[in-house]
N, C-alpha and C positions, 0 to 999 in steps of 0.2 A: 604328259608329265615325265621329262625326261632326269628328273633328281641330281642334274651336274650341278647346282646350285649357284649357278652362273643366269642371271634375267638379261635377254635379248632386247632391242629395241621392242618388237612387237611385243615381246610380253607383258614390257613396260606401258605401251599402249594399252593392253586391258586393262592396266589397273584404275581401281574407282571406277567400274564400269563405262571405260573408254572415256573418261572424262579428260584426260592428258591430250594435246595437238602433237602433230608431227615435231614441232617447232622445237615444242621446251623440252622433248623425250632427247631431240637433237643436240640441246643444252645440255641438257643434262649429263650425258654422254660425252660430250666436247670440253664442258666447262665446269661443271659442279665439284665441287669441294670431293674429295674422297679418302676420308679420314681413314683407311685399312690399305692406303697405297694401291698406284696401279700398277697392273700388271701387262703384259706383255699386251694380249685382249684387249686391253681398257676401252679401246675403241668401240669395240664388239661387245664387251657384256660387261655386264656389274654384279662383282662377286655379289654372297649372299650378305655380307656383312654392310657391303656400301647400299644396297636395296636397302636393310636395319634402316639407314642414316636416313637416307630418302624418308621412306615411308614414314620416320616422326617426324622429319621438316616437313611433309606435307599435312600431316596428322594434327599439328601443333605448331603454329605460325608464332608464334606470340613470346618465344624465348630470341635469346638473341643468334645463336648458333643456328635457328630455321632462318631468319632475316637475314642471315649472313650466306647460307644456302643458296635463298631463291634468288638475295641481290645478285648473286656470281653467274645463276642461270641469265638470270636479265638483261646484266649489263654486257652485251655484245661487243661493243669496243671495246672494253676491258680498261676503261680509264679512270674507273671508281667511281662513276656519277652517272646517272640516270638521262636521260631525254626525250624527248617527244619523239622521238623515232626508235628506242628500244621499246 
């Protein structure tokens, strides 16, 4: 427990009892929405605030602000639509 309040890739792999892939921790990280700005790091860690954001889009699918989260994780091309290959 190193208290910088900054979550690393792997820490973000423990969450939900390792239930996250390599894949969408990488999404997440690259692509997902970060309502508290990024920082120099962005690459490397997710303030304590942008983990907040995470943790209700995954908590609670069902508002529009998580569907708009996970689509951003998803959509790989970044072309606003969906396919059989993301």
């Amino acid at each position: 427990h190193d208290r910088d309040y900054r979550i690393t890739r792997e820490d973000l792999l423990k969450y939900g009892d390792h239930s996250l892939s390599h894949m969408i921790v990488d999404r997440i990280f690259d692509a997902a929405p970060r309502p508290f700005g990024k920082s120099e790091d962005s690459k490397e860690y997710l303030s304590y605030e942008d983990f907040i954001f995470f943790m209700l889009s995954e908590e609670d699918k069902s508002n529009e602000v998580s569907v708009r989260y996970w689509f951003a994780c998803v959509d790989v091309d970044g072309d606003a639509k969906l396919n059989n290959m993301e």
